[in-house]
Wavefront OBJ file of the C-alpha trace (Angstrom):
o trace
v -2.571 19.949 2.513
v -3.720 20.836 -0.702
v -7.138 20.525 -2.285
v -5.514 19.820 -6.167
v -6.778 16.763 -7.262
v -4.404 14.718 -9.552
v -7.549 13.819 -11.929
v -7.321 17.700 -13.101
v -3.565 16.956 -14.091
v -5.438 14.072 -15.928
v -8.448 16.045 -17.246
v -6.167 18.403 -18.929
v -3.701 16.141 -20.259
v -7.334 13.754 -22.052
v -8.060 17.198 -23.082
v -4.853 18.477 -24.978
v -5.118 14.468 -26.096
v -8.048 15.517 -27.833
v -7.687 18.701 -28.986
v -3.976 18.354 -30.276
v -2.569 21.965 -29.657
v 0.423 22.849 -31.630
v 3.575 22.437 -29.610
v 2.243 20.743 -26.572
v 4.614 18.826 -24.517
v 2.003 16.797 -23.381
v 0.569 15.751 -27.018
v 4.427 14.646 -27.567
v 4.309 12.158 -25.019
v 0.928 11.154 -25.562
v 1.708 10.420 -28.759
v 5.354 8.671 -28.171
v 5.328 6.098 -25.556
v 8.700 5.573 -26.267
v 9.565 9.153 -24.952
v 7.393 9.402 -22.161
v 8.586 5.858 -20.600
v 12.322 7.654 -20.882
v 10.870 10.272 -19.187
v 9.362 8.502 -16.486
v 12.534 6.511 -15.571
v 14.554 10.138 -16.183
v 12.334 11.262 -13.141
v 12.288 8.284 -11.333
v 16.008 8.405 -11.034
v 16.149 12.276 -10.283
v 13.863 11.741 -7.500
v 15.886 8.198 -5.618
v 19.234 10.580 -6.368
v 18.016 13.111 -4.107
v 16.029 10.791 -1.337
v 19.514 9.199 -1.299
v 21.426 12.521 -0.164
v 22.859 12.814 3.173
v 21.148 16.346 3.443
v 17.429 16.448 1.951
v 16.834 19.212 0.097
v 12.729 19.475 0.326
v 11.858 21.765 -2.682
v 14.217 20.022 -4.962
v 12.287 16.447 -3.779
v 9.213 17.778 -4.291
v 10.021 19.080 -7.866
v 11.477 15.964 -9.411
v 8.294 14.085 -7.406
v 5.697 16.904 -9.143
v 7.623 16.004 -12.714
v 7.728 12.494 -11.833
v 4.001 12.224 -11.273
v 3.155 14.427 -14.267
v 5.171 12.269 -16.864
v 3.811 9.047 -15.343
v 0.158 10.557 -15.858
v 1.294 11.025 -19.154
v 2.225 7.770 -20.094
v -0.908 6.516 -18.518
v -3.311 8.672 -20.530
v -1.053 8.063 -24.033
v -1.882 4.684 -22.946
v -5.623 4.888 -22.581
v -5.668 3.677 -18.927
v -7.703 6.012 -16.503
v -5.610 7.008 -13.454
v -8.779 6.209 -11.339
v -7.616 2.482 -12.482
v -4.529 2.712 -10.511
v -6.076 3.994 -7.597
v -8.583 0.865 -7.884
v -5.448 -1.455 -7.834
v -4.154 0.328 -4.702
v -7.329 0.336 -3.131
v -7.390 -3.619 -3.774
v -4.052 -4.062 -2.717
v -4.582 -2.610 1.040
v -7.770 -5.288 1.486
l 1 2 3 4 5 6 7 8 9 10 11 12 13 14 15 16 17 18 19 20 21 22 23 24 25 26 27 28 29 30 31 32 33 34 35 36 37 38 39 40 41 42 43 44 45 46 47 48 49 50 51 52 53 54 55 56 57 58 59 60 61 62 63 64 65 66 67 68 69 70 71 72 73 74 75 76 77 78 79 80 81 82 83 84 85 86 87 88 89 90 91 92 93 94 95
């Protein structure tokens, strides 16, 4: 199991936010919700197309779920809402 925490995906992404880098990815989603809600359901669909296959192929699963997680904590920061939020919800949700 790894010790990666998906707030440092979300500290970095607040933090190019921020700082605006030239040519970042990430500031292009931020900054288009538009984009980054194709995105998500781009990913969303790569990931169901390969859950559904009759042979599971891990590494390419866990790929389109890494990108699929990324571009969702995308949208969330371009959308000012704290992943920590979501984790509340899910936390509320199991009481």
């Amino acid at each position: 199991m790894s010790d990666f925490d998906l707030r440092e995906v979300e500290s970095v992404l607040r933090d190019r936010k921020a700082a605006r880098p030239d040519g970042s990815y990430s500031v292009t989603l931020m900054d288009d919700p538009e984009r980054a809600a194709r995105k998500i359901v781009e990913e969303a669909f790569e990931v169901s197309v390969e859950l559904m296959r009759p042979a599971v192929n891990h590494d390419r699963i866990v790929e389109e779920a890494a990108d699929l997680v990324f571009h969702l904590l995308a949208g969330l920061a371009g959308a000012g809402i704290a992943f920590d939020d979501v984790l509340d919800e899910l936390k509320r949700r199991r009481s």
